[in-house]
C-alpha positions in Angstrom: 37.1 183.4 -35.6 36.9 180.7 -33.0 34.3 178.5 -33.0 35.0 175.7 -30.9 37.3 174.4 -28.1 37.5 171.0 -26.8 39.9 168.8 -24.6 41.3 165.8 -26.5 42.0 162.8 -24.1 44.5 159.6 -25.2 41.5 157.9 -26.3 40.2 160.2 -28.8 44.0 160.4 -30.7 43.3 156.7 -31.0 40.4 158.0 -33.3 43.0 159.8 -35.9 45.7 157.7 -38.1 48.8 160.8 -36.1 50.0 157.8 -33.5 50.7 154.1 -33.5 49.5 152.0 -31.1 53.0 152.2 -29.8 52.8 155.6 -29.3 49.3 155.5 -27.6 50.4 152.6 -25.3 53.6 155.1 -24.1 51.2 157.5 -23.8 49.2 155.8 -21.9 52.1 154.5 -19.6 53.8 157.6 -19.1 51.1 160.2 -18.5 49.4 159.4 -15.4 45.8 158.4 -15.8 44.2 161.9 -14.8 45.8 163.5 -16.7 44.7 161.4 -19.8 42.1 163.2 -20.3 42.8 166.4 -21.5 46.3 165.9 -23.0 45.6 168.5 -26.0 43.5 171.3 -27.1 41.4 170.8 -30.1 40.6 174.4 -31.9 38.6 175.0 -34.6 38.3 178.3 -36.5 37.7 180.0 -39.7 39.4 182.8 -41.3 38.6 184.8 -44.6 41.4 186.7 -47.1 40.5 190.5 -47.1 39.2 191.4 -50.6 42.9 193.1 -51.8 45.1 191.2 -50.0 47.7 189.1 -50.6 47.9 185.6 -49.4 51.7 185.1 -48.8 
């Protein structure tokens, strides 16, 4: 089930330890400055294992 979708902007993966301030500052350079904004899709959702079934 999805229970949430949100845009991620450059500034906000500044918030998570995934890029180095090198990385965010090519970031920043290279994608132009609308587009910034929504460079990702955060999703977050939840999912259950059918009594029975196997996990693999």
């Amino acid at each position: 089930m999805v229970h949430e979708r949100a845009a991620v902007s450059v500034d906000d993966l500044t918030l998570y330890p995934l890029f180095t301030e090198e990385i965010i500052g090519l970031m920043r350079a290279l994608i132009p400055a609308a587009r910034q904004r929504t460079v990702a899709t955060s999703i977050v959702v939840t999912a259950e294992l059918r009594e029975g079934a196997s996990p693999e």
